[in-house]
SEVEX-882711 format. One record per atom (N, C-alpha, C): atom name; x, y, z; residue in one letter. Coordinates in Angstrom, 2 decimals, decimal comma, always signed. Layout:
  roti       px       py       pz  ketor
    CA        X        Y        Z      A
...
% end
This chain:
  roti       px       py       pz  ketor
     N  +132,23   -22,74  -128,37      X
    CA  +130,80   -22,99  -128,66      X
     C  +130,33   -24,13  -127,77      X
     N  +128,93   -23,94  -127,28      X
    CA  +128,52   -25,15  -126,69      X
     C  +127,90   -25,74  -127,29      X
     N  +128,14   -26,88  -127,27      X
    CA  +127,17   -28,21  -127,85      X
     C  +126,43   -28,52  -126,92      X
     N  +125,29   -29,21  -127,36      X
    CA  +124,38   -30,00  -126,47      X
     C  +124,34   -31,52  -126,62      X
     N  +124,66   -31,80  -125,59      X
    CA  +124,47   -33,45  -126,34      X
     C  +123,03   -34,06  -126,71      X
     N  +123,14   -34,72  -127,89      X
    CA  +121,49   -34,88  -128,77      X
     C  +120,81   -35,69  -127,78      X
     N  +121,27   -36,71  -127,12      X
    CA  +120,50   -37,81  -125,86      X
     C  +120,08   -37,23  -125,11      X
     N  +120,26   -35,87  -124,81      X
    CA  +119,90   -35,39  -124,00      X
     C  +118,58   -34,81  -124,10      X
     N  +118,72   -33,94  -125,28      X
    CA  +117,61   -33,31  -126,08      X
     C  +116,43   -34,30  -126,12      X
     N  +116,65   -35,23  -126,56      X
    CA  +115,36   -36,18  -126,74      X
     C  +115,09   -36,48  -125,49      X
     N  +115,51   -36,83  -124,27      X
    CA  +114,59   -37,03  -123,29      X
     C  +114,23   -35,92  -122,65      X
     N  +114,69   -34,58  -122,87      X
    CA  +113,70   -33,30  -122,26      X
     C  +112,39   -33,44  -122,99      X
     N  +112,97   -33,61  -124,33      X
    CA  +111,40   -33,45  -125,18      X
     C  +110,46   -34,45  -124,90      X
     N  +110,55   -35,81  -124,72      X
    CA  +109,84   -36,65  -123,82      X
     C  +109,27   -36,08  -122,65      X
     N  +110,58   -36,02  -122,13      X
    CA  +109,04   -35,91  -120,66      X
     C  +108,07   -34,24  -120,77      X
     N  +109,08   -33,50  -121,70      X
    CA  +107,80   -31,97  -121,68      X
     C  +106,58   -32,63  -122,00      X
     N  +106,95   -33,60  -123,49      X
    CA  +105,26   -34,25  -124,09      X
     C  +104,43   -34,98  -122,55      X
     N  +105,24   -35,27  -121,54      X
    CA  +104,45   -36,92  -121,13      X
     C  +104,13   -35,54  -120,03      X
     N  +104,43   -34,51  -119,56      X
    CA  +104,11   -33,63  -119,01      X
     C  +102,42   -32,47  -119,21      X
     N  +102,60   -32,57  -120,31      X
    CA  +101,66   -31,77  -121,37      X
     C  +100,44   -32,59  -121,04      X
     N  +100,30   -34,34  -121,67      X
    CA   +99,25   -34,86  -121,88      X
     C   +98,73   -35,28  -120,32      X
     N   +99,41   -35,27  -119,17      X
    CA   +98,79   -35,53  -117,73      X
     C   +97,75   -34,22  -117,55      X
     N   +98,55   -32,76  -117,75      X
    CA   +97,76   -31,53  -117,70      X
     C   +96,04   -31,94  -118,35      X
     N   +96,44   -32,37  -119,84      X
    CA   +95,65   -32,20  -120,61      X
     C   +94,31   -33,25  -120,32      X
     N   +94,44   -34,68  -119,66      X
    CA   +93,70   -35,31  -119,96      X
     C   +93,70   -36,50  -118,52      X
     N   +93,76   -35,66  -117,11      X
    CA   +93,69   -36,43  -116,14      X
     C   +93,23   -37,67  -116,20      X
     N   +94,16   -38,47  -115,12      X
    CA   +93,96   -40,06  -115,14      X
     C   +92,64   -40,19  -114,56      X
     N   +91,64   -40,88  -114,92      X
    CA   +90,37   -41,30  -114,20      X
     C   +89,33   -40,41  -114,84      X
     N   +89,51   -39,19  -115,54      X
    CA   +88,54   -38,66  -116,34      X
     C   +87,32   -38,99  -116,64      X
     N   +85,62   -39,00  -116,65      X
    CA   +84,56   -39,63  -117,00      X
     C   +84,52   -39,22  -118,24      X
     N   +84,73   -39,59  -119,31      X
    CA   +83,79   -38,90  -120,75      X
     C   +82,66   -38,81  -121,39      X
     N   +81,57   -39,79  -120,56      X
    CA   +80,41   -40,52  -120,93      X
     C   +79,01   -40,35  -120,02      X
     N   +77,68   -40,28  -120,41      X
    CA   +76,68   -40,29  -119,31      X
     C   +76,36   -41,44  -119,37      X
     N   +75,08   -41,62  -118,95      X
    CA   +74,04   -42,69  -119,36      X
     C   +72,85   -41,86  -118,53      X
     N   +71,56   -42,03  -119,49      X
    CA   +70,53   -41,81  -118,41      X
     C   +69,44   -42,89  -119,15      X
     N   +67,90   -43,61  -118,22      X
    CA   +66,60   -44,31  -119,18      X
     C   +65,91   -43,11  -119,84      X
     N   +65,55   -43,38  -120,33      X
    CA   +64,71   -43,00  -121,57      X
     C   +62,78   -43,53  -121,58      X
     N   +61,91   -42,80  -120,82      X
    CA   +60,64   -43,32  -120,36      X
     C   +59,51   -42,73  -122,00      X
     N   +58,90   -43,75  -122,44      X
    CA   +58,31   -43,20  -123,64      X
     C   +56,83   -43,91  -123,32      X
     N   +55,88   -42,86  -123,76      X
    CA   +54,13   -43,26  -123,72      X
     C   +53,46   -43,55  -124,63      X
     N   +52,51   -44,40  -125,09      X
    CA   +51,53   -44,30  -126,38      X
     C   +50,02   -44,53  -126,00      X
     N   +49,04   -44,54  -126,30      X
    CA   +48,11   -44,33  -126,39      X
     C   +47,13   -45,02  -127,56      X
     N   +45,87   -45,42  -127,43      X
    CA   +44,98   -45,26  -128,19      X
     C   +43,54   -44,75  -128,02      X
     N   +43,00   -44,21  -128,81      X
    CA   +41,58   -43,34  -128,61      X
     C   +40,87   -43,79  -130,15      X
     N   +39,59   -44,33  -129,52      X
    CA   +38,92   -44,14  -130,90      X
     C   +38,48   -43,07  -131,53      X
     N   +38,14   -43,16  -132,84      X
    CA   +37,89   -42,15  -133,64      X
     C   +36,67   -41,31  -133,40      X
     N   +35,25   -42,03  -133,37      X
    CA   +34,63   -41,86  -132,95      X
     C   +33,99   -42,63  -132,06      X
     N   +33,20   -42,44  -131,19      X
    CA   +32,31   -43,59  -129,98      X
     C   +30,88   -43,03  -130,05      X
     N   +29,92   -44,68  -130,24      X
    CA   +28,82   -44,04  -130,29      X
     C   +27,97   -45,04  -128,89      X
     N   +27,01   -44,52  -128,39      X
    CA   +26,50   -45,31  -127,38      X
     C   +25,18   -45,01  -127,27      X
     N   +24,12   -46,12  -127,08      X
    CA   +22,66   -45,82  -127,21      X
     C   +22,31   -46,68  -125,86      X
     N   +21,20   -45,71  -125,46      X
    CA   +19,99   -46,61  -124,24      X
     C   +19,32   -47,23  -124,97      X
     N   +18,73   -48,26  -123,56      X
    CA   +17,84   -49,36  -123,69      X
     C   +16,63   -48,86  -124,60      X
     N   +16,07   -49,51  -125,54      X
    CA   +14,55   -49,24  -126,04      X
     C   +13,82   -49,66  -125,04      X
     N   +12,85   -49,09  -125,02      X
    CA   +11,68   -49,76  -124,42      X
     C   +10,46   -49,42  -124,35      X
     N    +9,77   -50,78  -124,95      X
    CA    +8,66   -50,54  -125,47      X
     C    +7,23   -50,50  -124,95      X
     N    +7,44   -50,46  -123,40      X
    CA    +6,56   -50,76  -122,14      X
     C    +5,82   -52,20  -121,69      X
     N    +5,23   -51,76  -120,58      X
    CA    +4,66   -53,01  -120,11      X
     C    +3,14   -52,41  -120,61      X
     N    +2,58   -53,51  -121,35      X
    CA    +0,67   -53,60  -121,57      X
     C    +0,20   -54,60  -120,97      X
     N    -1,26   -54,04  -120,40      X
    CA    -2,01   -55,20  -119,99      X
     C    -2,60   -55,60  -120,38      X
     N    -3,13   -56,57  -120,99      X
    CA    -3,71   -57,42  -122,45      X
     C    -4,41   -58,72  -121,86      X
     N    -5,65   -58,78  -121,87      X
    CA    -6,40   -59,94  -121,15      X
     C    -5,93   -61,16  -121,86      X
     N    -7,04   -62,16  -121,39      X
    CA    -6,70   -63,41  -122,23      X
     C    -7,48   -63,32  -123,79      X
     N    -7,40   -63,30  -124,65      X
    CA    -8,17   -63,19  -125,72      X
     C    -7,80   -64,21  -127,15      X
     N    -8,81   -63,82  -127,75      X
    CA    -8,64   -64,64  -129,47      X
     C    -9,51   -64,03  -130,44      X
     N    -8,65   -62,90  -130,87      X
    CA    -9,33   -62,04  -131,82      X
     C    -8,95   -61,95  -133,42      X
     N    -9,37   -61,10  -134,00      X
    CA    -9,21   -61,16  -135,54      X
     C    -8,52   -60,34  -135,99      X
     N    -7,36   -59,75  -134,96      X
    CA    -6,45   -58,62  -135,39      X
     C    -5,69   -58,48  -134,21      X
     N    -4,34   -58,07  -134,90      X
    CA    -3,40   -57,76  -133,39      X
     C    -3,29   -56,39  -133,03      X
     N    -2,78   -56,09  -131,69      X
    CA    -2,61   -54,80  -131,11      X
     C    -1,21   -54,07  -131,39      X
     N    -1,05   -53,26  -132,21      X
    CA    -0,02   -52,29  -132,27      X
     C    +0,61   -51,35  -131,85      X
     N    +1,71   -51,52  -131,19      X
    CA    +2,38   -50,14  -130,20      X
     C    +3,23   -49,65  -130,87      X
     N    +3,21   -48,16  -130,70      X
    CA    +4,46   -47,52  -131,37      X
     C    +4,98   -46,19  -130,93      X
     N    +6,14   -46,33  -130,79      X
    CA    +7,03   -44,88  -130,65      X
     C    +7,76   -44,81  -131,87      X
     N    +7,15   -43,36  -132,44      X
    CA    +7,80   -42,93  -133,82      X
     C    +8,65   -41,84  -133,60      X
     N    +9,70   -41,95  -134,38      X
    CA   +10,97   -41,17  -134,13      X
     C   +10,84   -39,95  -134,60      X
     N    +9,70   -40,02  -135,96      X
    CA    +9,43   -38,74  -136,74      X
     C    +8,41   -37,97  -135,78      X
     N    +7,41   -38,51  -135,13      X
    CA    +6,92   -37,13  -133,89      X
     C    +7,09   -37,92  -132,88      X
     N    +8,27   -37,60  -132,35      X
    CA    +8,33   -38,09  -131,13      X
     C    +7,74   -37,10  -129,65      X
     N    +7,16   -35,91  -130,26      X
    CA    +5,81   -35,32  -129,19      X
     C    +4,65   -35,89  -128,36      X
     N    +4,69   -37,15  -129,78      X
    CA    +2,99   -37,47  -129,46      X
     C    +3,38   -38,58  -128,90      X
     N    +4,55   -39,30  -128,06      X
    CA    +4,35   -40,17  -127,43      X
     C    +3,83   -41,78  -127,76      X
     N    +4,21   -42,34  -127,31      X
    CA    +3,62   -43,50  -127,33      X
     C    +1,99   -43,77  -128,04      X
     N    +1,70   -44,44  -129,49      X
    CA    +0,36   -44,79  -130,12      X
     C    +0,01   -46,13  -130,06      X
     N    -1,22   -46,43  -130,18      X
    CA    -2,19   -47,38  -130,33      X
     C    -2,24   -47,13  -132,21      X
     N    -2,40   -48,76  -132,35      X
    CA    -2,93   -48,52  -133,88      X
     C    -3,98   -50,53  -133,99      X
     N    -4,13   -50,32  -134,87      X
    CA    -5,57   -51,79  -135,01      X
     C    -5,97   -52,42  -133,79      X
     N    -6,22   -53,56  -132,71      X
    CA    -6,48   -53,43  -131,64      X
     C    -6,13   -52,64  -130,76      X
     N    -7,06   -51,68  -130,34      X
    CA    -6,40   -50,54  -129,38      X
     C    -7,15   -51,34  -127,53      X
     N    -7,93   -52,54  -127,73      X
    CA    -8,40   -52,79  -126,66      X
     C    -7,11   -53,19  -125,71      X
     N    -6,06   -52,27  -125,25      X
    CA    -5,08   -52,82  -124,36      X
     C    -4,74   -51,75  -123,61      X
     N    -3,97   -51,57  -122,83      X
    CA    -3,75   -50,37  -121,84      X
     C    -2,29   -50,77  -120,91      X
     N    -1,35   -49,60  -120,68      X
    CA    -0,28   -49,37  -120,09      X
     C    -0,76   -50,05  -118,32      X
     N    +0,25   -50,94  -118,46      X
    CA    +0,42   -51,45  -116,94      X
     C    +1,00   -50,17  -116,07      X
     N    +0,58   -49,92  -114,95      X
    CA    +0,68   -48,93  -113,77      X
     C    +1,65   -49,69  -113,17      X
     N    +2,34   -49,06  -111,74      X
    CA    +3,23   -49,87  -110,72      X
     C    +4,36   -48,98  -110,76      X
     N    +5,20   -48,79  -111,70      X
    CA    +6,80   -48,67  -112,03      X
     C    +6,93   -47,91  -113,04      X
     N    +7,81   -46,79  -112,72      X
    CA    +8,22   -45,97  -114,20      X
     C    +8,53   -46,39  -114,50      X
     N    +9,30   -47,92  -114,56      X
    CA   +10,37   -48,20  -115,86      X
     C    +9,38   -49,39  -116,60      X
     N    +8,19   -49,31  -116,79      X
    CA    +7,34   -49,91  -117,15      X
     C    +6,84   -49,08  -118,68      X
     N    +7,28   -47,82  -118,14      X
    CA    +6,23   -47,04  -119,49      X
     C    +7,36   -46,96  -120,83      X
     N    +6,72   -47,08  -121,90      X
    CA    +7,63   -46,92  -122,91      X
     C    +8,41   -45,31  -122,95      X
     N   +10,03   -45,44  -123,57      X
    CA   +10,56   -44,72  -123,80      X
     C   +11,43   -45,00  -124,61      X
     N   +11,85   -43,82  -125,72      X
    CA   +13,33   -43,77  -126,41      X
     C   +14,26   -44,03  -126,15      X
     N   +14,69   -44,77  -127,20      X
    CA   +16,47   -45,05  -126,94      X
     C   +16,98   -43,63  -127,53      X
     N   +18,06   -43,47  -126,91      X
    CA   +19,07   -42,36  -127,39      X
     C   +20,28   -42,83  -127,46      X
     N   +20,57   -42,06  -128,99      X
    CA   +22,15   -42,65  -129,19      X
     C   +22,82   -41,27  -129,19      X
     N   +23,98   -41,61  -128,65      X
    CA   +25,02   -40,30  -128,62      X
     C   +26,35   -40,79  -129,69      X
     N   +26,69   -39,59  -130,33      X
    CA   +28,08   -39,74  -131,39      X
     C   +28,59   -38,67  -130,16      X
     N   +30,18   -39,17  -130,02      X
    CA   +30,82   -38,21  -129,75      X
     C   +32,31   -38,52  -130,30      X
     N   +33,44   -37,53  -130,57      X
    CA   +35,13   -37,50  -130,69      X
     C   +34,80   -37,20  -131,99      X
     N   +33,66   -36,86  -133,07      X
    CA   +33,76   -36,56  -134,32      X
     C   +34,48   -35,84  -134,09      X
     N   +35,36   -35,57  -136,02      X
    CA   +36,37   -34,60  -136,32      X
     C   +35,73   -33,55  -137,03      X
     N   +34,09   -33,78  -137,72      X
    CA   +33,67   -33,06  -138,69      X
     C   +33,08   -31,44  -138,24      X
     N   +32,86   -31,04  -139,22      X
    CA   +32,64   -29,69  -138,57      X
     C   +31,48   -29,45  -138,12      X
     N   +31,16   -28,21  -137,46      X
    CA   +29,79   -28,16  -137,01      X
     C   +28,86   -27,77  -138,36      X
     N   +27,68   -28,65  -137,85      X
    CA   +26,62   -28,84  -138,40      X
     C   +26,95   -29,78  -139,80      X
     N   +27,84   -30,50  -139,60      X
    CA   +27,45   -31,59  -140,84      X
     C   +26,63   -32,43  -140,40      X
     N   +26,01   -32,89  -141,64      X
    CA   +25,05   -33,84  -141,57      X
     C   +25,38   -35,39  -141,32      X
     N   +25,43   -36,53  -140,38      X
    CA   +26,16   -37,68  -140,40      X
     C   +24,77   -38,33  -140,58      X
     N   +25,55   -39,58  -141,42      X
    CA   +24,27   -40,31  -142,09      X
     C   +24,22   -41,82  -140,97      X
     N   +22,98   -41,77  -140,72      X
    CA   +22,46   -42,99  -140,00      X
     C   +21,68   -44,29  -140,66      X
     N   +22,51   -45,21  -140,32      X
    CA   +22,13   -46,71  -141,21      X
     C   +21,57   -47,54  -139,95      X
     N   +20,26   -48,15  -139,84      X
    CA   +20,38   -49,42  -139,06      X
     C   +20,12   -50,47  -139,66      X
     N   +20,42   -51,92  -139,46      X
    CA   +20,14   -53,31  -139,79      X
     C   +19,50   -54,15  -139,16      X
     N   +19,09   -54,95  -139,09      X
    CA   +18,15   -56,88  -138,07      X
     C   +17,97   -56,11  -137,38      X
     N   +16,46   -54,70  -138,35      X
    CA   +15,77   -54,48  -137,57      X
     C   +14,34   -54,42  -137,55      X
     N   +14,09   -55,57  -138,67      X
    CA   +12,46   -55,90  -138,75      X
     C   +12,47   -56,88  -138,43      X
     N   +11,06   -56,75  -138,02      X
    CA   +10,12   -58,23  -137,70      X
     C   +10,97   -59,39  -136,58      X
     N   +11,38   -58,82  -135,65      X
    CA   +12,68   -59,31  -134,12      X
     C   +11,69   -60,07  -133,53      X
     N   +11,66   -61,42  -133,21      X
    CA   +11,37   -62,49  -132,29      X
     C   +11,78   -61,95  -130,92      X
     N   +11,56   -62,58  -129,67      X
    CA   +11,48   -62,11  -129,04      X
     C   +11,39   -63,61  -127,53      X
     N   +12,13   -63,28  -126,38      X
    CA   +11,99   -64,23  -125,52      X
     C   +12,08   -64,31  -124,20      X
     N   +11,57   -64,92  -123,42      X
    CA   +11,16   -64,53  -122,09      X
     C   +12,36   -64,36  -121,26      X
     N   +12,44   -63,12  -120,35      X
    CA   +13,74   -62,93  -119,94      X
     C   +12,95   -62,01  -118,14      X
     N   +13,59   -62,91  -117,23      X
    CA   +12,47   -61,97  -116,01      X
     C   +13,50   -60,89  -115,70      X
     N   +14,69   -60,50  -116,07      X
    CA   +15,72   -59,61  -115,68      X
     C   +15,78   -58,17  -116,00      X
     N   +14,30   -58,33  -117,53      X
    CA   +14,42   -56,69  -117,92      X
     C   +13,69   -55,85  -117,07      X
     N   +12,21   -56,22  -116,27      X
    CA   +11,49   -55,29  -115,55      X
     C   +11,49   -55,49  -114,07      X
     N   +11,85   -55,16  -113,21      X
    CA   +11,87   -55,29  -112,04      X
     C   +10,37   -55,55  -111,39      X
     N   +10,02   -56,63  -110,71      X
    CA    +8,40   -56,90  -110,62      X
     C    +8,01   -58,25  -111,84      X
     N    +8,52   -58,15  -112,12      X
    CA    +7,99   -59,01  -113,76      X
     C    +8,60   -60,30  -113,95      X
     N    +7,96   -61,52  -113,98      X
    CA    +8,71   -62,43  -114,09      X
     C    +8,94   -63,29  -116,00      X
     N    +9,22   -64,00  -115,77      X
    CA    +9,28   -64,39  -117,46      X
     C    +7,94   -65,42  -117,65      X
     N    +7,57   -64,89  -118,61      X
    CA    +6,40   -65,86  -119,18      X
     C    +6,54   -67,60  -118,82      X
     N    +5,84   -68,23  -118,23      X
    CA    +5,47   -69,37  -118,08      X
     C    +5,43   -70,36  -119,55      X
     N    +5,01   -69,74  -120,62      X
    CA    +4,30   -70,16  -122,06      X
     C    +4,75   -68,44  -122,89      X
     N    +5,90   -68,58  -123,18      X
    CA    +6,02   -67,00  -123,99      X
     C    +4,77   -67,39  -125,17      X
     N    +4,44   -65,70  -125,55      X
    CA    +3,40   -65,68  -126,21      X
     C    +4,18   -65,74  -128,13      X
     N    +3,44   -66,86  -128,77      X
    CA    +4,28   -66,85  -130,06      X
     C    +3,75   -65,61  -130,66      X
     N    +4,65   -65,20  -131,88      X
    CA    +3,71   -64,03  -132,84      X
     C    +4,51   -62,89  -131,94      X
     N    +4,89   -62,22  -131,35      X
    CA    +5,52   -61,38  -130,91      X
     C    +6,81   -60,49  -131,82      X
     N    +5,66   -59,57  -132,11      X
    CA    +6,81   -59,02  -133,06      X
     C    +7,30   -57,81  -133,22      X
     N    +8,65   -57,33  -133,34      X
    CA    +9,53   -56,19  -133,09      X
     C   +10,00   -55,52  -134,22      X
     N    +9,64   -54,26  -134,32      X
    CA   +10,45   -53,43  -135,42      X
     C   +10,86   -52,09  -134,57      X
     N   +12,17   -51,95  -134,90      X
    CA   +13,25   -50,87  -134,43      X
     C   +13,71   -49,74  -135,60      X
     N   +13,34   -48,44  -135,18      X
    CA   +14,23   -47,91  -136,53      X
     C   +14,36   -46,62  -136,32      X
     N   +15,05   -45,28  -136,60      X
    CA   +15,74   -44,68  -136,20      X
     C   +16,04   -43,25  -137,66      X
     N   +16,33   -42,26  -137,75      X
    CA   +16,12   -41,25  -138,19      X
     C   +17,57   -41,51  -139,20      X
     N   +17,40   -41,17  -140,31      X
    CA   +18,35   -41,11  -141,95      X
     C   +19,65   -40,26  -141,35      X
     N   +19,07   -38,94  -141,00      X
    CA   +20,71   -38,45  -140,68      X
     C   +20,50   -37,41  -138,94      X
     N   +21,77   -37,08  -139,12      X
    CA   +21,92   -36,78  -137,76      X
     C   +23,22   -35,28  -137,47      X
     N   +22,11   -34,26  -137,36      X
    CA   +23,65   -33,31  -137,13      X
     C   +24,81   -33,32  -136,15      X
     N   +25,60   -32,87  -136,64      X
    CA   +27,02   -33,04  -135,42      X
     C   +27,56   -31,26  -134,79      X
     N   +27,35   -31,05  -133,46      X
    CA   +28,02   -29,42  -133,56      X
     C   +28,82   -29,85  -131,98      X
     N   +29,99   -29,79  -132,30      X
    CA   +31,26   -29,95  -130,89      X
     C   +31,24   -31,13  -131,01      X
     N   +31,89   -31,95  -132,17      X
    CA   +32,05   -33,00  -132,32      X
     C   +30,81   -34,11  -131,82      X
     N   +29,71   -33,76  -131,13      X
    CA   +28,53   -35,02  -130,83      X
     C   +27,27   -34,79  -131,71      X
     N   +26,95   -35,13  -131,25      X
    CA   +25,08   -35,34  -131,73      X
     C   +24,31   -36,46  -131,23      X
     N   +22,98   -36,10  -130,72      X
    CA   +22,00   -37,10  -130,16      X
     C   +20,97   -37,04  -131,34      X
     N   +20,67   -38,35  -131,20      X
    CA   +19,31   -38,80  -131,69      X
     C   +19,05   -39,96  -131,41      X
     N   +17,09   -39,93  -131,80      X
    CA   +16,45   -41,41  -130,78      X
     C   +16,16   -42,31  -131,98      X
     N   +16,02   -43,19  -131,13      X
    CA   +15,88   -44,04  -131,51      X
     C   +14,09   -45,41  -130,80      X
     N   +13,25   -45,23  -132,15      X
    CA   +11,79   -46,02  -131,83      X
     C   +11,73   -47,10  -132,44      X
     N   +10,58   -47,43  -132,31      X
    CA    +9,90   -48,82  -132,87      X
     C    +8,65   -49,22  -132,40      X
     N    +8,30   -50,23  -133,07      X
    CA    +7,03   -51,04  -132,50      X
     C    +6,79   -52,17  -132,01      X
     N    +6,04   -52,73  -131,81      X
    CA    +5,71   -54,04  -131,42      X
     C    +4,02   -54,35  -131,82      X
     N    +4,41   -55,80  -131,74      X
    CA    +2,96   -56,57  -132,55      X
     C    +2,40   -57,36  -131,64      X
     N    +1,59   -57,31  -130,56      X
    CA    +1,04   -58,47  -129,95      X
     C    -0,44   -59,31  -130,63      X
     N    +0,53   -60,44  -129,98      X
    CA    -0,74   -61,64  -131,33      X
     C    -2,20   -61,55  -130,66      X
     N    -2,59   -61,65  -131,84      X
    CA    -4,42   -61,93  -131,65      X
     C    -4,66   -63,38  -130,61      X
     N    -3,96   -63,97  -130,20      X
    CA    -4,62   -64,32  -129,16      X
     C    -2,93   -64,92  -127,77      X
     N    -3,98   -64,42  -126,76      X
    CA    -3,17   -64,28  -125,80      X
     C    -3,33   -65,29  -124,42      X
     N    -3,12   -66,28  -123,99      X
    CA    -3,16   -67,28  -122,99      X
     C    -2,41   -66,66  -121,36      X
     N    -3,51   -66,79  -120,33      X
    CA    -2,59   -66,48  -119,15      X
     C    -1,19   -66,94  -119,24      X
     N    -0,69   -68,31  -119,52      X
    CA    +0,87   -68,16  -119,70      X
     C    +2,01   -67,31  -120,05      X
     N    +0,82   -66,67  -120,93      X
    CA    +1,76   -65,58  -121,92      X
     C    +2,19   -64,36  -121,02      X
     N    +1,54   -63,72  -120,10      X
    CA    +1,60   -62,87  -119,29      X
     C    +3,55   -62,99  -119,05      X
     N    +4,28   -61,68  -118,99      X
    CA    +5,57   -61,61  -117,98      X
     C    +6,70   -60,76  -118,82      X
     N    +7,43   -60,89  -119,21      X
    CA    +8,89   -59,89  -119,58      X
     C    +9,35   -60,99  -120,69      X
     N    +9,29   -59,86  -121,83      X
    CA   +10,12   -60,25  -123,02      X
     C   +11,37   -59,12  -123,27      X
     N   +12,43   -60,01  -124,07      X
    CA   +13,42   -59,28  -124,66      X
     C   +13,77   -59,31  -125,80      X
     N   +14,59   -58,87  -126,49      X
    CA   +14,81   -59,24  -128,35      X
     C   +15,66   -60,13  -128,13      X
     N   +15,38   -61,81  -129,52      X
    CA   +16,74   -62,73  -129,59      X
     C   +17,62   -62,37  -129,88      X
     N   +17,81   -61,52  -131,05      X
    CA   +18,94   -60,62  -131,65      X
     C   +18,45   -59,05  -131,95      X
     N   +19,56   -58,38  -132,15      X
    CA   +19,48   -57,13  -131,55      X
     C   +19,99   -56,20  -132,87      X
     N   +18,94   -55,25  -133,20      X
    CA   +19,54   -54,09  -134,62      X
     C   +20,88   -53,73  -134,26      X
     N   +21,57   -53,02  -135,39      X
    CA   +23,01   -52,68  -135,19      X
     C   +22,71   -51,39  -135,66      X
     N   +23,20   -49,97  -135,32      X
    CA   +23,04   -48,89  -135,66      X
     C   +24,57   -48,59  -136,00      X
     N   +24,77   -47,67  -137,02      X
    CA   +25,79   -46,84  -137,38      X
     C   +25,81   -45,91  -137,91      X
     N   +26,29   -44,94  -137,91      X
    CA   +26,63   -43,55  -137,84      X
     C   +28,31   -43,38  -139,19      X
     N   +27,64   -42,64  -139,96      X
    CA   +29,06   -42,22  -140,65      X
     C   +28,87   -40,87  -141,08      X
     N   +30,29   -40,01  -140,04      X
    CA   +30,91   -38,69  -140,61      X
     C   +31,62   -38,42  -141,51      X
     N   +31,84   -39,31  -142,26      X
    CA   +32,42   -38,69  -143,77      X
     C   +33,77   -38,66  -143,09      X
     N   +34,52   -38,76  -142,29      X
    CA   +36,08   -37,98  -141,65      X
     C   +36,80   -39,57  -141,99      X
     N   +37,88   -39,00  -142,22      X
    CA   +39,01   -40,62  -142,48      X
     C   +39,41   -40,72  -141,27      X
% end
């Protein structure tokens, strides 16, 4: 019978194992990646609303001292009929420059979420009875009053609600003005508002 000697046995079986795991798991092997990772964010408002200049034109108004003031107005409810006269009507639109004649402000809603044709409700505020102060930068041609005229007075105001269809909606925005019963060549030149109405717009959308 042959025997094997056992010392022997154990180092075949060694090196078959140390044989096996070189096959299995080459020296220098990579196991691992790495790559960056590039990530974006963003913000967008919900909604954006944006309105033009009012403007309430240039009048030519002599020197006077009367027993009632002259009233201008653009009304939002017929805004067909243009620009009115109301209690002194003795005054008249300065010529020269289109950007002299009164016109509407327009405000635009746009990025609503609501559906078409809801109704969005319109609020404005500090928007009666606006002081007012000499500024030569609003009319081109026009310089600022020498002696601004006191009594100068501003009301702004603007329509309850406002439909929305493709997320926008326009609407204008009028007002009036009060020139005082009496008027001094100083007074002559370009006024602006001290402080300014705030308009807002709410669609009901969270």
């Amino acid at each position: 019978m042959n025997q094997q000697n056992p010392q022997m046995t154990r180092l075949f079986l060694v090196a078959w194992c140390s044989g096996c795991c070189l096959f299995t798991l080459p020296a220098g092997a990579e196991t691992s990646q790495t790559s960056q990772l590039h990530a974006v964010v963003g913000i967008h408002p919900m909604v954006e609303l944006t309105c033009t200049r009012l403007n309430l034109g240039v009048w030519r108004i002599p020197q006077r001292d009367v027993s009632m003031p002259s009233l201008v107005m653009l009304d939002v409810d017929r805004p067909l009929l243009g620009v009115q006269l109301y209690q002194n009507t003795a005054i008249a639109l300065a010529s020269g420059r289109s950007d002299w004649s009164p016109f509407y402000s327009t405000c635009t809603l746009t990025n609503s979420r609501a559906v078409d044709m809801t109704s969005a409700k319109v609020t404005i505020t500090n928007n009666r009875e606006l002081t007012v102060i000499g500024d030569s930068t609003v009319f081109e041609g026009i310089s600022a009053p020498v002696t601004p005229a006191a009594g100068i007075l501003v009301d702004v105001y603007t329509v309850n609600l406002t439909r929305i269809i493709d997320g926008k909606s326009t609407f204008l925005v009028g007002g009036s003005v009060s020139y005082p019963k009496k008027i001094v060549p100083g007074n002559h030149g370009a006024y602006r508002l001290v402080s300014y109405p705030t308009i807002r717009v709410d669609d009901e959308m969270p």
